[in-house]
LODREN-297430 format. One line per field, with one value per residue (C-alpha): z, y, x. Coordinates in nm, 3 decimals. Example, Ala and Ser with C-alpha at 12.3 -4.5 7.8 and 13.67 -1.06 7.14 Angstrom:
BEGIN
Z <- c(0.780;0.714);
Y <- c(-0.450;-0.106);
X <- c(1.230;1.367);
END
This chain:
BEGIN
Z <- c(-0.085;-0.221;-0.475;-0.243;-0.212;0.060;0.211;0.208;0.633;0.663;0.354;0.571;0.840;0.614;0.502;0.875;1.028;0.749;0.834;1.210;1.041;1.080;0.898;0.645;0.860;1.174;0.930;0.842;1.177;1.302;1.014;0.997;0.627;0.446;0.419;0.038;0.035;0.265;0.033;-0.255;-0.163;-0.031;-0.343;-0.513;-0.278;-0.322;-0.729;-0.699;-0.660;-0.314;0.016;0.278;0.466;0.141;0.080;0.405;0.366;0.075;0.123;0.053;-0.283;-0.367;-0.287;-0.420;-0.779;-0.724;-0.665;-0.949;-1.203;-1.074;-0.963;-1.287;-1.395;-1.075;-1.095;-1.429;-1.386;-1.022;-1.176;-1.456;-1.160;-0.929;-1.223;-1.240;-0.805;-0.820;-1.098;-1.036;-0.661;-0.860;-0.989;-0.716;-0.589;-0.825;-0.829;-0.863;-0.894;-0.698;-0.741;-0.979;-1.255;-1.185;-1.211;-1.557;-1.708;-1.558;-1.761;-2.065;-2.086;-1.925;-2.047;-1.863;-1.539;-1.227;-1.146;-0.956;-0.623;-0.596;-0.786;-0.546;-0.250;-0.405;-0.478;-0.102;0.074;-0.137;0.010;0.341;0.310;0.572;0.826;1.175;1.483;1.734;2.102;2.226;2.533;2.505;2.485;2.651;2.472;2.224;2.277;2.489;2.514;2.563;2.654;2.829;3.121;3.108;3.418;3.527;3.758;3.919;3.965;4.132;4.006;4.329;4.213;4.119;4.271;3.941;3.893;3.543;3.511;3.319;3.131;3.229;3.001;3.103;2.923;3.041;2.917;2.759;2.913;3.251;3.307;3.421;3.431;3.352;3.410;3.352;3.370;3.079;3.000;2.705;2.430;2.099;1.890;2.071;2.407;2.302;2.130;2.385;2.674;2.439;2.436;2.826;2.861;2.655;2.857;3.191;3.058;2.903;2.580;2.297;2.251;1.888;1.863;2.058;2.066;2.102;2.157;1.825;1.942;1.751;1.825;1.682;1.438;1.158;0.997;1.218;1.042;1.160;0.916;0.803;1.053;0.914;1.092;1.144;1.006;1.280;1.468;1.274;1.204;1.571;1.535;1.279;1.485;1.787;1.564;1.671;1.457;1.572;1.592;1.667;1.814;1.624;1.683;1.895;1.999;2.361;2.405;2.199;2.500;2.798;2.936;2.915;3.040;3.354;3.426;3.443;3.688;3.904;3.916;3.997;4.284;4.382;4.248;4.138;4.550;4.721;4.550;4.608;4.937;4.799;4.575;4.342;4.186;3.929;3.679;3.783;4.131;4.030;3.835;4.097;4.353;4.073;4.013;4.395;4.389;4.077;4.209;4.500;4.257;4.034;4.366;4.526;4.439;4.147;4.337;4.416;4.342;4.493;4.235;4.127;3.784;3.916;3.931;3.675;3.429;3.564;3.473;3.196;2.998;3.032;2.850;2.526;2.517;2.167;2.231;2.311;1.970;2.058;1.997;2.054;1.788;1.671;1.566;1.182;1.019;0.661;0.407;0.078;-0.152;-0.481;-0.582;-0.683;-0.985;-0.784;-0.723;-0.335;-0.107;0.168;0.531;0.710;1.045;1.027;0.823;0.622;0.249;0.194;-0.175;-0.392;-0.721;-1.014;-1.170;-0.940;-1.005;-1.061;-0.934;-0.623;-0.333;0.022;0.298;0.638;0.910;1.247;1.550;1.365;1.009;0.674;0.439;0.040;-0.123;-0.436;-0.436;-0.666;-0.615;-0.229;-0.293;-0.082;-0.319;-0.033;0.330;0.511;0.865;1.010;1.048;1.254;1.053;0.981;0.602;0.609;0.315;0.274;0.011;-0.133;-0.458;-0.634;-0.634;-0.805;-1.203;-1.361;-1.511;-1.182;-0.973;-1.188;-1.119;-0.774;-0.774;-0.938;-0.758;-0.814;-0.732;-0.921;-1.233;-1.191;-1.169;-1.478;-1.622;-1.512;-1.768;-2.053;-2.008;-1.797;-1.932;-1.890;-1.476;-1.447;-1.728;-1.540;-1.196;-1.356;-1.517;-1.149;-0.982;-1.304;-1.290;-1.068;-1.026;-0.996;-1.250;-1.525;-1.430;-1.407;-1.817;-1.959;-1.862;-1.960;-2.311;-2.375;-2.236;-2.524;-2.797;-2.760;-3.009;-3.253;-3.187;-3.012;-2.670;-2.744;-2.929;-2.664;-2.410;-2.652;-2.716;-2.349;-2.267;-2.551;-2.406;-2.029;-2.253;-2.380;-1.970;-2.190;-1.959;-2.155;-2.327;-2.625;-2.670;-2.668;-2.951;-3.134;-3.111;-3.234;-3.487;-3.683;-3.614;-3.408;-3.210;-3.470;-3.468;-3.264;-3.043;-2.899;-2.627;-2.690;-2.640;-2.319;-2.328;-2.000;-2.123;-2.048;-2.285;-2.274;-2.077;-2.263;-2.609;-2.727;-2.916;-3.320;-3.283;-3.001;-3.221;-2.908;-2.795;-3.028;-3.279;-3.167;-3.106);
Y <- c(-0.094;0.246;0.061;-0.174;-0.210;-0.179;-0.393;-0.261;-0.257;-0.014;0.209;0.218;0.339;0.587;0.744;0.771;0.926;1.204;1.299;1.348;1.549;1.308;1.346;1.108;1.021;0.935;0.718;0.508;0.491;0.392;0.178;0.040;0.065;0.255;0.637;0.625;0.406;0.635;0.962;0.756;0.650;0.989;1.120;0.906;1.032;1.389;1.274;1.165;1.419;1.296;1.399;1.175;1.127;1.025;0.793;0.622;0.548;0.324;-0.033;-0.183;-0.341;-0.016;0.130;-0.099;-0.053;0.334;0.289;0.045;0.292;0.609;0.452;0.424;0.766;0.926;0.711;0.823;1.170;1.166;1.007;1.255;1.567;1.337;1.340;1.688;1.775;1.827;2.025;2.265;2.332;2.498;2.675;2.793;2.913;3.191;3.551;3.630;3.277;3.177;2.875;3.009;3.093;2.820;2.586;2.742;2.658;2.264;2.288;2.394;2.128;1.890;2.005;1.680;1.765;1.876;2.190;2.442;2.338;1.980;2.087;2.338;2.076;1.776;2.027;2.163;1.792;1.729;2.018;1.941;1.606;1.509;1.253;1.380;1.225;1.167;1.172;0.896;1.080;0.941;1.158;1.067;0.872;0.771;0.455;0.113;-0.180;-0.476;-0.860;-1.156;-1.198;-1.489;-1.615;-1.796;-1.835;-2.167;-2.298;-2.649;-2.889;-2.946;-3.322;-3.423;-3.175;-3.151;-2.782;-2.608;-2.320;-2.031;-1.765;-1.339;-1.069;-0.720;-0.357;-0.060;0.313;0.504;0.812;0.768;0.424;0.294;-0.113;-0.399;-0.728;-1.059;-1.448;-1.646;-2.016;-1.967;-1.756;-1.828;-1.578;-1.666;-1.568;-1.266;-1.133;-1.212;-1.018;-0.739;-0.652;-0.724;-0.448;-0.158;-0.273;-0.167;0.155;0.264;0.346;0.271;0.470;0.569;0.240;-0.072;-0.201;-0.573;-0.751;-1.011;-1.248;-1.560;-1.525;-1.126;-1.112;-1.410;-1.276;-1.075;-0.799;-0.525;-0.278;-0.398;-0.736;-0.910;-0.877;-1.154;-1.057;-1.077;-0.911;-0.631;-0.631;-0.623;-0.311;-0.146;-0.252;-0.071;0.234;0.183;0.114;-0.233;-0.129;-0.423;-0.315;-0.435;-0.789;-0.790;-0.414;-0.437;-0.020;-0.055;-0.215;-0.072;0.073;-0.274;-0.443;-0.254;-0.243;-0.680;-0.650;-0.405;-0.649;-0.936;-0.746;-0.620;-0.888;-1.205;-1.208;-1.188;-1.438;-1.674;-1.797;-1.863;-2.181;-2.101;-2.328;-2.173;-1.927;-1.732;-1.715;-1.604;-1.339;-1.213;-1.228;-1.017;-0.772;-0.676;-0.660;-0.467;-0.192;-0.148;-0.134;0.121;0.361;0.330;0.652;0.724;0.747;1.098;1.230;1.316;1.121;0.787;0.590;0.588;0.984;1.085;0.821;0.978;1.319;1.334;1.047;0.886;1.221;1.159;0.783;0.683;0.582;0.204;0.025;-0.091;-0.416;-0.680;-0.739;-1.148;-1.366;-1.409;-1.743;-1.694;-1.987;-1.973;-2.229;-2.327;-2.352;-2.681;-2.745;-2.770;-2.402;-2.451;-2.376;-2.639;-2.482;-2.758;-2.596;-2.677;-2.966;-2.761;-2.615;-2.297;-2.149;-1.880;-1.700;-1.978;-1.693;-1.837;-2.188;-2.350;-2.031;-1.932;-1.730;-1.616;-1.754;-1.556;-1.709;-1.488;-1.684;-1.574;-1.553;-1.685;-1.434;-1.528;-1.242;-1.256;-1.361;-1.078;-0.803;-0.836;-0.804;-0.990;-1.209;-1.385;-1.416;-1.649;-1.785;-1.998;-2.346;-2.675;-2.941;-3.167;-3.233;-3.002;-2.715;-2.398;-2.222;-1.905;-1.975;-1.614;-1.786;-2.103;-2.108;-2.058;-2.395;-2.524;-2.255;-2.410;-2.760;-2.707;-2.584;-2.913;-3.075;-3.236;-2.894;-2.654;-2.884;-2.932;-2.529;-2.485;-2.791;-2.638;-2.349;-2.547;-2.697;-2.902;-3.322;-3.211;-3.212;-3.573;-3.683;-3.607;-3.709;-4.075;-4.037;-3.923;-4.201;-4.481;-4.351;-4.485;-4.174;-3.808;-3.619;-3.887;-3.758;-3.395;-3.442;-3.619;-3.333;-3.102;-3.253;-3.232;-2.868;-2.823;-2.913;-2.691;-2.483;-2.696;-2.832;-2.611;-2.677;-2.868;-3.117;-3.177;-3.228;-3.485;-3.673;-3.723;-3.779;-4.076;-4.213;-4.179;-4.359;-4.697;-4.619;-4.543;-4.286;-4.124;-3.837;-4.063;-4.160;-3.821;-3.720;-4.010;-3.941;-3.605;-3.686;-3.925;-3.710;-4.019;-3.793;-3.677;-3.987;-4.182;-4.456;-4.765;-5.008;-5.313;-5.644;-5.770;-6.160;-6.364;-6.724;-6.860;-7.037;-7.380;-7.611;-7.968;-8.022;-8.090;-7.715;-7.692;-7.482;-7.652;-7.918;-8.161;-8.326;-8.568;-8.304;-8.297;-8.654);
X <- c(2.751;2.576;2.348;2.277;1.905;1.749;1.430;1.078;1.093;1.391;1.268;0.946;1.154;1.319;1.069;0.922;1.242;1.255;0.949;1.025;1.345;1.671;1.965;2.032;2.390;2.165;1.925;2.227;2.361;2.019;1.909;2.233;2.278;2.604;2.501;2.565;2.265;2.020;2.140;2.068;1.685;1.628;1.706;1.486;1.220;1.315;1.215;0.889;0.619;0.493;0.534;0.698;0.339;0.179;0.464;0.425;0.077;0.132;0.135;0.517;0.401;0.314;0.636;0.861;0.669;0.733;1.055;1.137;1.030;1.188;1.573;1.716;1.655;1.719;2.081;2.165;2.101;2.248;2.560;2.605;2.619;2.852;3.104;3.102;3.093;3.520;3.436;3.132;3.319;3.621;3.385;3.207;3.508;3.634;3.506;3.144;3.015;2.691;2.458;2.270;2.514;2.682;2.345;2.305;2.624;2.545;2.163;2.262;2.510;2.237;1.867;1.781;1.910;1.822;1.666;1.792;1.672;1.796;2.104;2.182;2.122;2.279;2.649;2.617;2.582;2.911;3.056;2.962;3.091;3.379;3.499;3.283;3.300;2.981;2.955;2.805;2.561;2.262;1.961;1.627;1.392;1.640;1.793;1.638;1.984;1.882;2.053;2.097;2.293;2.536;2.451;2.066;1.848;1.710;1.318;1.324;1.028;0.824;0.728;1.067;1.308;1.479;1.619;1.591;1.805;1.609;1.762;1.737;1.678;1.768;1.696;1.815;1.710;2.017;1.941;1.774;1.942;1.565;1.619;1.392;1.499;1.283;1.334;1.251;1.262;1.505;1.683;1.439;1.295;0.951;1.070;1.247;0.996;0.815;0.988;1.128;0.699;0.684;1.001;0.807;0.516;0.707;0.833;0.506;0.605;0.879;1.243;1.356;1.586;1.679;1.994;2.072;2.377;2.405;2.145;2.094;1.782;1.784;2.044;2.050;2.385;2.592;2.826;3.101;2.812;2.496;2.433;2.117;1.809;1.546;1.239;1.037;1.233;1.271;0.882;0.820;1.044;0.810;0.461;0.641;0.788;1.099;1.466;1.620;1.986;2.204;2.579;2.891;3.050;3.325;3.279;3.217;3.220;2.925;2.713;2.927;2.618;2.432;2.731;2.780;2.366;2.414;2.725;2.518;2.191;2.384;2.483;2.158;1.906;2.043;2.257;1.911;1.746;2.039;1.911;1.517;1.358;1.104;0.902;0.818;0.912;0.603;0.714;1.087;0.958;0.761;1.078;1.276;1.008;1.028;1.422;1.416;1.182;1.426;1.765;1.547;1.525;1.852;1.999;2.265;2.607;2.721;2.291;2.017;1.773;1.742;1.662;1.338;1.273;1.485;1.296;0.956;1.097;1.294;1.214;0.888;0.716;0.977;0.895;0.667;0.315;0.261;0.006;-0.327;-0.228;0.085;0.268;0.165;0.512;0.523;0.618;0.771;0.747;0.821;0.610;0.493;0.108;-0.001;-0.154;-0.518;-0.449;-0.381;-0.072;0.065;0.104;0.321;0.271;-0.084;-0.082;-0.353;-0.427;-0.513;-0.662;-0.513;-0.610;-0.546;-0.373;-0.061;-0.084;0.289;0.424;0.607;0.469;0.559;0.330;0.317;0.103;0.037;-0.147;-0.535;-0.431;-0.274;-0.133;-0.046;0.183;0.331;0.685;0.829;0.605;0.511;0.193;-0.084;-0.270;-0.486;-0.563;-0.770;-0.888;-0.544;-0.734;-0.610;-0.795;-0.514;-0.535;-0.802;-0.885;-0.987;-1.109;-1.237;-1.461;-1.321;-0.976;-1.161;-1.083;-1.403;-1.439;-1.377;-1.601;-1.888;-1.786;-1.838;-2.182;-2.317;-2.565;-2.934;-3.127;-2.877;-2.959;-3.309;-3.354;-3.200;-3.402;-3.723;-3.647;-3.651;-4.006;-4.232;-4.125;-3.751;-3.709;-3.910;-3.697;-3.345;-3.422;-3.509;-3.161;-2.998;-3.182;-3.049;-2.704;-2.424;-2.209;-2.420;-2.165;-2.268;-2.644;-2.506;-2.307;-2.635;-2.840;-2.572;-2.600;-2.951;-2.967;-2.720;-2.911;-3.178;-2.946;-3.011;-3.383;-3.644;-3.751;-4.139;-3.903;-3.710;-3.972;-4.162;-3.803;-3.826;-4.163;-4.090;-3.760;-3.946;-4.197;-3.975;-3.772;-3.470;-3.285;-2.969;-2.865;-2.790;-3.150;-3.309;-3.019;-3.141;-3.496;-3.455;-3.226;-3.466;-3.759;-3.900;-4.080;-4.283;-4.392;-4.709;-4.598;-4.807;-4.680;-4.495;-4.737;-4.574;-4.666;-4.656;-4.599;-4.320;-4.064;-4.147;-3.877;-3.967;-3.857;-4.156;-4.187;-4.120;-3.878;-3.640;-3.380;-3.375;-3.084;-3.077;-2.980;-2.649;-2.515);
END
């Protein structure tokens, strides 16, 4: 699994760790990815000339890019000096060798290899290399479990006297053993994510990791090494700065410490309650806060504190700062753009724009409760973001993500048109509102215009305006009649009216010129 890659999330959280100084062994264990993996991304990081805090900063399309060009190098050259680590420790080993003598012989075999300092720390983490086992005390500040208990609590509808039986989350510091335990209505993503931000809430800050039991809810693909995160839970994870760490299927000494917290609040919270009806969730939450804060200050058997005081004073200080703001649920879609250059959100029944670079192509939609997000499917990166709108069947659009042909389609209208007509003299604007107002559709108004606008490259502009002073003339409103006029030079030419007679045809046959019916028997 060493050339496994890993997702732009955890490399985030990489990056952030070695900054704070971990050890590439308690990145894995944390991350939960193989420590072949970590060693090899750090070393692709030790590569690049940036600093972790300047890698951090950059967005994750930005990283990923990075990364993509450095890796293969970094893997071929790394590869080359793990051929040679059996090697090169022999060496170290007989009489008068040091690093640096030893380095030499390895670069003038390999001009393209490292130099001395990554050499030199690349051959010692082989040599430190070994099976080591951890203690599992856990440190303040470090580590938050988390789970459900199997049993639930009742809230009785007061109209029908129907009882619903609600679920109850529990989280319970590592360290300090300070407990948090809230009712919720079931076991989705939305209501974990939900009271996972209520729990950091309580405690007033975030530990380095949280450990959950494999929740559906938490954990899409659960596995002995590298279980599968969902992504929203493991971006909640990021907004709080904090590693989700899920424990091992079927490895109960994993979560003894949760496991023995839910056996102690049955005793001490769910008993109480036992002999009350709520009617509401609100009111059993309220009823479980009050129990809790009397579990939290009985006193630890055999002591003289409780979770309570030893929380206040030992771990509370180490706990990460709480963000400004809750973190906002994520919905991922992944969808193609239609050939009108917009993306369907089925959520909202809605359709959103995106460059028309990206028509026919796939992207990644993520909608939060205020927003829309468009990223590129391949390279991450955010292509467009927009207002999240609730106008069934609705769109909306940004005219920069319009193809130009079709930006300037949209701005038609009468007054655009006439503005531009008014440029190319003073018979021209009359001349194309008669042919908006003859016209049964305004784009066949909007393409006549267009038209004789066009030939001004061929005829100067006076022309024009007489062509359609004479077609206003004769009421002949086109864009084929001014061509024509032009064309035959008729408007070089003086015009008269057409004699308009009143009488009538004659309706006898009594004219010269009418055969008669007789004509035709």
């Amino acid at each position: 699994m060493a050339n496994k890659r890993i997702e732009m999330l955890d490399l985030k959280h990489l990056i952030r760790l070695k900054m704070r100084g971990a050890s590439n062994r308690s990145i894995g264990d944390l991350l939960g990815i193989d420590r072949n993996t970590v060693n090899r991304y750090v070393r692709l990081i030790d590569s690049l000339d940036q600093s972790y805090e300047q890698l951090y900063k950059q967005s994750s399309s930005e990283l990923a890019k990075l990364f993509e060009r450095s890796s293969q190098v970094e893997q071929e050259r790394y590869a080359v000096l793990a051929d040679q680590f059996g090697q090169l420790a022999q060496e170290l080993k007989k009489v008068g060798a040091t690093y640096q003598n030893v380095w030499s012989s390895y670069r003038q075999a390999h001009p393209e290899g490292y130099g001395y300092t990554q050499f030199k720390k690349h051959l010692k983490a082989y040599l430190k290399r070994s099976q080591v086992t951890m203690r599992q005390d856990h440190k303040f500040g470090e580590k938050l479990f988390v789970d459900f208990t199997g049993k639930k609590l009742p809230v009785t509808d007061k109209v029908s006297g129907e009882v619903h039986w609600h679920e109850v989350f529990i989280a319970i510091l590592g360290a300090s053993q300070y407990t948090f335990v809230q009712a919720t209505e079931d076991q989705t993503l939305d209501a974990l994510l939900e009271v996972m931000q209520e729990a950091f809430h309580f405690y007033g800050g975030v530990t380095q990791a949280v450990v959950p039991d494999n929740l559906k809810s938490a954990v899409t693909k659960a596995s002995h090494y590298e279980p599968e995160l969902n992504r929203n839970f493991k971006a909640m994870g990021l907004h709080y700065d904090c590693v989700i760490l899920p424990t091992r299927s079927k490895k109960p000494r994993d979560k003894a410490l949760v496991e023995g917290a839910v056996k102690l609040v049955y005793q001490r919270i769910f008993r109480p309650l036992q002999e009350m009806t709520f009617y509401s969730l609100e009111d059993l939450n309220r009823a479980i806060r009050s129990q809790l804060d009397k579990y939290n200050n009985y006193l630890f058997q055999g002591r003289e504190y409780s979770r309570r005081e030893l929380f206040l004073s030992q771990e509370q200080s180490l706990l990460r700062a709480l963000p400004r703001d809750r973190y906002q649920r994520r919905y991922y879609r992944e969808v193609r753009v239609r050939k009108d250059g917009y993306v369907w959100f089925g959520l909202d029944k809605h359709y959103y724009s995106v460059p028309y670079q990206y028509i026919d192509k796939r992207v990644q939609l993520q909608a939060t409760h205020r927003h829309i997000e468009v990223y590129a499917y391949h390279s991450r990166q955010r292509i467009a973001l927009h207002q999240r709108s609730k106008q069934v069947g609705g769109f909306t659009t940004k005219e920069e993500h319009l193809a130009p042909n079709v930006r300037f389609v949209k701005k038609w209208s009468l007054e655009f048109f006439l503005k531009q007509a008014e440029e190319l003299g003073p018979d021209i604007p009359c001349f194309f509102q008669k042919i908006f107002e003859h016209k049964a559709h305004p784009e066949q108004a909007y393409k006549a215009f267009m038209g004789i606008r066009d030939l001004s490259r061929i005829f100067d502009k006076e022309r024009i305006n007489t062509a359609c002073r004479r077609a206003h003339y004769f009421g002949n409103y086109s864009f084929r009649a001014v061509k024509n006029i032009l064309e035959k030079g008729l408007d070089r030419l003086p015009y008269e009216p057409h004699a308009q007679s009143d009488e009538a045809l004659p309706l006898d046959e009594s004219h010269p010129n009418i055969r008669g019916s007789d004509y035709y028997q």
